[in-house]
C-alpha positions as CSV (number, residue, x, y, z in Angstrom):
1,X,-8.9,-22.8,-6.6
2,X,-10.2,-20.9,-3.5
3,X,-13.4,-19.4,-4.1
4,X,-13.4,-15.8,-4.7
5,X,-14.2,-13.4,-2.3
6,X,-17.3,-11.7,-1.6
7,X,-17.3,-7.7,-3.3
8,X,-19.7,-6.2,0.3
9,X,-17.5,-5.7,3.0
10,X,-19.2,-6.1,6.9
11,X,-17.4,-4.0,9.9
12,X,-15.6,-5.7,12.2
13,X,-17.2,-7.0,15.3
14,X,-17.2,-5.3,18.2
15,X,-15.7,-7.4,20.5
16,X,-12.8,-8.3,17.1
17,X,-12.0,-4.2,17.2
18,X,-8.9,-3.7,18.5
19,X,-8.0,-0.7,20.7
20,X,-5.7,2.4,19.2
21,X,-2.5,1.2,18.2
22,X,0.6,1.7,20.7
23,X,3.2,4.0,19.9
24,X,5.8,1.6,18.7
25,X,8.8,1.8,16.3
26,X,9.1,-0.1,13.3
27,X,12.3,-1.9,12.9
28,X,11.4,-1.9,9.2
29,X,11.4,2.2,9.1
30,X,13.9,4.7,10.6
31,X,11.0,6.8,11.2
32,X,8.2,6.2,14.4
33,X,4.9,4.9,13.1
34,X,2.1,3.8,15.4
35,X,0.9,0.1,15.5
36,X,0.2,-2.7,17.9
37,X,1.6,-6.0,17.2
38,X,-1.3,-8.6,17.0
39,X,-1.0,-11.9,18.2
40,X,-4.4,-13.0,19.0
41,X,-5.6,-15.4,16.1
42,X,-9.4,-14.3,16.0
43,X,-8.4,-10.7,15.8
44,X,-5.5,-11.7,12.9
45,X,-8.5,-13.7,11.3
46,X,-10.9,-10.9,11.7
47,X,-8.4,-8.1,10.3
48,X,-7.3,-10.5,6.9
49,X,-11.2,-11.6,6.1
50,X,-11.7,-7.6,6.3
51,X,-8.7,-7.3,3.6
52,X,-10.0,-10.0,1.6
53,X,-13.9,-8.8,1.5
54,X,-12.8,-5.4,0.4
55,X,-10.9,-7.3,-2.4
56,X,-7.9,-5.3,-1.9
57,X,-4.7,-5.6,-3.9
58,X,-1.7,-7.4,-1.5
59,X,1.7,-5.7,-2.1
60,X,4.2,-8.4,-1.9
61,X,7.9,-8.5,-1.1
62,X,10.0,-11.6,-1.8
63,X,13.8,-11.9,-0.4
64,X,16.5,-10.9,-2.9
65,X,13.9,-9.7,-5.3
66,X,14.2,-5.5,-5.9
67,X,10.4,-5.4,-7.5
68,X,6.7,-5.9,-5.2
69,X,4.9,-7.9,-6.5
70,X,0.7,-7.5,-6.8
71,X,-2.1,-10.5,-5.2
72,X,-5.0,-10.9,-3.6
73,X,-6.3,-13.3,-0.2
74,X,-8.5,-15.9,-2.3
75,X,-9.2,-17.9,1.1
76,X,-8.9,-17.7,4.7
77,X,-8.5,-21.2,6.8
78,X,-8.0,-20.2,10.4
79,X,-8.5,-23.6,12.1
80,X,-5.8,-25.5,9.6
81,X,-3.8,-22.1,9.8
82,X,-3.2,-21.4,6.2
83,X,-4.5,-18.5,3.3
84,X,-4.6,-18.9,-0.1
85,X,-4.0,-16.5,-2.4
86,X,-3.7,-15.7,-6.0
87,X,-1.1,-15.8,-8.3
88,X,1.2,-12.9,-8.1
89,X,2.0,-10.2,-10.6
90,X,4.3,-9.2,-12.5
91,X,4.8,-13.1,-13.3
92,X,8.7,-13.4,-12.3
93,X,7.7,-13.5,-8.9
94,X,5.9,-16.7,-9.0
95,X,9.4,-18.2,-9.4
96,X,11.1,-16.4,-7.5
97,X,8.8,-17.2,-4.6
98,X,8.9,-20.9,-5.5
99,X,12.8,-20.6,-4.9
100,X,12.6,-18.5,-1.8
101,X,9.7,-20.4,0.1
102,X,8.8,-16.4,2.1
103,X,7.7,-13.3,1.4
104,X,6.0,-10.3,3.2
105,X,2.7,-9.3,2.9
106,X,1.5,-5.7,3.0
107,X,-2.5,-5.1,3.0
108,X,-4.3,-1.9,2.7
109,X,-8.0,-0.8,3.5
110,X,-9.8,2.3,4.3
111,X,-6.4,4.0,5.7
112,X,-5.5,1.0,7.5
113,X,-2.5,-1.0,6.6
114,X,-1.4,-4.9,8.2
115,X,2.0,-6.4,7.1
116,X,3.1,-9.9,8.2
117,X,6.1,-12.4,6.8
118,X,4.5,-15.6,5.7
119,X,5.9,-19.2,4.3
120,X,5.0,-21.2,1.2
121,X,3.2,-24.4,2.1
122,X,1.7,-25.6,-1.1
123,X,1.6,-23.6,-4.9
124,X,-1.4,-25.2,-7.1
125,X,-2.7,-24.1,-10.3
126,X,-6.5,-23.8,-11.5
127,X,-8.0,-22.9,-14.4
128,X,-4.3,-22.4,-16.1
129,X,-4.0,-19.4,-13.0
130,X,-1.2,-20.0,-10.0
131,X,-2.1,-19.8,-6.7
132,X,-0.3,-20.4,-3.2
133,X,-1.0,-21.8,0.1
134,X,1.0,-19.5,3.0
135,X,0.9,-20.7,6.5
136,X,-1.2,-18.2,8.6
137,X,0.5,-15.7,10.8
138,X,1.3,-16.2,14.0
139,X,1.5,-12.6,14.3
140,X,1.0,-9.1,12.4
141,X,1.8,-5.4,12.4
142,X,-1.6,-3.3,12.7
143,X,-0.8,0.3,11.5
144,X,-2.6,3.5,12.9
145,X,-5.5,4.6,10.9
146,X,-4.8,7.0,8.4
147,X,-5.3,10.9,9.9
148,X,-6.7,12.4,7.3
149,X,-8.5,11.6,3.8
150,X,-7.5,11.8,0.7
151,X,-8.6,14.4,-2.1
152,X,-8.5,12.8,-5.3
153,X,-7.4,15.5,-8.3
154,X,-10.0,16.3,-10.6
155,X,-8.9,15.1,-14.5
156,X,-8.3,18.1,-15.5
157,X,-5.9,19.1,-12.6
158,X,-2.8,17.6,-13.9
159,X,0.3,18.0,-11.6
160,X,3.7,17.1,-12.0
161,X,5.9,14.9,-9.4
162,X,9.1,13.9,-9.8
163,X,10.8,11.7,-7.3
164,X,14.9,11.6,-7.3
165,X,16.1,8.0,-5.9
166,X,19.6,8.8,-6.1
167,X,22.6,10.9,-8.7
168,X,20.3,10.3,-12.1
169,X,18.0,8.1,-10.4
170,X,14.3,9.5,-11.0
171,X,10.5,8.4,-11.8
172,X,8.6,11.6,-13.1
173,X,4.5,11.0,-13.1
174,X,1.6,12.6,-11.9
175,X,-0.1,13.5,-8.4
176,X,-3.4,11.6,-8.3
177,X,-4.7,12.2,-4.7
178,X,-3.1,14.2,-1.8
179,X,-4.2,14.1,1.9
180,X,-2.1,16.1,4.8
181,X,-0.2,13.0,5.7
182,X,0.7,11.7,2.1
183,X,-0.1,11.0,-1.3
184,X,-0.9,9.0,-4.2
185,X,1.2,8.9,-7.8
186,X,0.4,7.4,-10.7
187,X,3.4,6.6,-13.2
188,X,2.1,6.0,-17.3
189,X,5.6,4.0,-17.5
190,X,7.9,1.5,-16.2
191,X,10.1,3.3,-13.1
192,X,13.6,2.2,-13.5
193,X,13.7,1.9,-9.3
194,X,10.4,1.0,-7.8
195,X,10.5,1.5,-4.4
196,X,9.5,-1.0,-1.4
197,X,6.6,-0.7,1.3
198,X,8.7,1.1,4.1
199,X,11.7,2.4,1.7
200,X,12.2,6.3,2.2
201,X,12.3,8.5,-0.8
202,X,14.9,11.2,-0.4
203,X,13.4,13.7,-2.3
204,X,9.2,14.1,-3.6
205,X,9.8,17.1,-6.1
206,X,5.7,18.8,-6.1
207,X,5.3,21.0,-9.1
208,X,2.2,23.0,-8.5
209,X,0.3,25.4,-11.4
210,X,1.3,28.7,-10.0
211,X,4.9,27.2,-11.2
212,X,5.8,26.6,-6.9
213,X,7.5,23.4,-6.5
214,X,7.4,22.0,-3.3
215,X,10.0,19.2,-1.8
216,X,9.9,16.7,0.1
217,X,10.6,13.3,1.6
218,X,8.5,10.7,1.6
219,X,7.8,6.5,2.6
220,X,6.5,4.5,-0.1
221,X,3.8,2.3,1.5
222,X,2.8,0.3,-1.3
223,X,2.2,0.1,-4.8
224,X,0.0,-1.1,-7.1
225,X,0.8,-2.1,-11.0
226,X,-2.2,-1.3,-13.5
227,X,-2.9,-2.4,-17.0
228,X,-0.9,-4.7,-17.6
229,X,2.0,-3.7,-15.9
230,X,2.3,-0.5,-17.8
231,X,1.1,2.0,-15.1
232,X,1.7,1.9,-11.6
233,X,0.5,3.8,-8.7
234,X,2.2,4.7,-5.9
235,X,1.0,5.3,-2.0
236,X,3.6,7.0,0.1
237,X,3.4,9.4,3.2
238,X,5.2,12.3,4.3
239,X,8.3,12.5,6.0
240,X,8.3,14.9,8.9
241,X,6.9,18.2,7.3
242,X,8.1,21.5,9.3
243,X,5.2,24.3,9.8
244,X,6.0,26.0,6.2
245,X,5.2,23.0,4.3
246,X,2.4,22.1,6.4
247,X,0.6,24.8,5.2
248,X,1.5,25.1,2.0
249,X,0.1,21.5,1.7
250,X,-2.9,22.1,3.8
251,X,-3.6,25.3,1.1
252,X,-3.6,23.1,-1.5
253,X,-6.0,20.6,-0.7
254,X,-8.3,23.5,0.3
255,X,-8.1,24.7,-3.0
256,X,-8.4,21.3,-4.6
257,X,-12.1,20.9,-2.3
258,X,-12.9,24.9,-3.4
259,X,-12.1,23.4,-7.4
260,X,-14.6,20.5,-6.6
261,X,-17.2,22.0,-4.8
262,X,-17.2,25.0,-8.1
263,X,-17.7,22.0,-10.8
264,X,-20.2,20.5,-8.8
265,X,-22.5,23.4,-9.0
């Protein structure tokens, strides 16, 4: 089994940084993003040693399959052009790779999100635990850093979201962190529809404690299942926002950082 990877994460090298991403669209997205299309194999070896140091959770997409699937990069070989990594969660979708041979990877650090289709050259078991051998890309997508940061709700601050997929289609959970780009959701139960990195949510339904609701679209960007497959939480951005709900977001999180800044005294 490939060794696990080290819990301190290093910043890239200098000369490995890459420049702003270009204004490109995303085939995968009706809406415009910003990211540069890598192709040089020290920087794509540079950007997926930085995933794998911070240990952060891989969404995964397999063809045909509706769900995403959780792993993690256990090894990085750049001179044989492979990565390992670990067996992925919820379980069906260790045989539904097998069948399918490909998925996509989506990786997320610090605001910065990579996504590349890979290829099944090997699955192994150790220790009773699945892992796969995927051929190393010969390209990835770099996405533009994430504008602003994210404030994370106090416990106490519980606030209702409801997002409507379709006629009767709907996953009702709770806002954990907001930021003036997007936000996070964590769900205490299955959702009947879970939606794909890049799939557009029609309508984000915001109930806030003065009883406003505020709606929305949104872009799921990934998502992550917790305990055991019972919780899940959801990172998605906001679809083109006019001035009014601009600011009533922006008064929000300004309130949320008055909140914290009052408990912490």
């Amino acid at each position: 089994m490939p060794p696990t990877a080290a819990s301190r994460r290093e910043p890239l090298p200098r000369h490995l940084q890459l420049p702003e991403p270009m204004h490109t669209t995303d085939p995968e997205s009706s809406n415009d993003q910003q990211f540069e299309i890598v192709e040089d194999a020290a920087k794509i070896h540079a950007l997926l040693e930085h995933v794998q140091t911070s240990r952060a959770l891989l969404s995964i997409k397999v063809p045909t399959a509706t769900a995403t699937y959780n792993s993690m990069i256990m090894e990085i070989d750049a001179q044989h052009r492979w990565i390992s990594i670990d067996e992925l969660h919820p379980a069906e979708g260790h045989t539904l790779f097998l069948a399918q041979r490909k998925l996509t990877v989506f990786g997320e650090y610090d605001g910065v999100d990579i996504r590349f289709d890979a290829q099944l050259l090997e699955a192994g078991v150790q220790a009773k635990i699945n892992y796969y051998k995927i051929k190393f890309p010969a390209k990835l997508k770099y996405f533009q850093k994430r504008s602003a940061y994210r404030v994370r709700l106090l416990r106490s601050s519980a606030i209702s979201v409801i997002l409507k997929f379709g006629p009767g289609d709907y996953a009702k959970g709770d806002l954990y962190n907001i930021s003036a780009g997007g936000l996070g959701i964590k769900f205490t139960r299955a959702i009947p529809t879970a939606p794909n990195p890049g799939q557009q949510i029609p309508e984000c339904e915001i109930r806030f404690p003065d009883g406003d609701k505020f709606v929305c679209a949104l872009e799921a960007r990934h998502m992550i299942n917790i305990k055991n497959n019972e919780q899940a939480l959801l990172g998605a951005r906001f679809i083109k926002l006019n001035t009014a709900q601009q600011r009533t977001v922006d008064r929000f999180i300004a309130s949320l950082e008055r909140e914290a800044r009052r408990k912490a005294t």
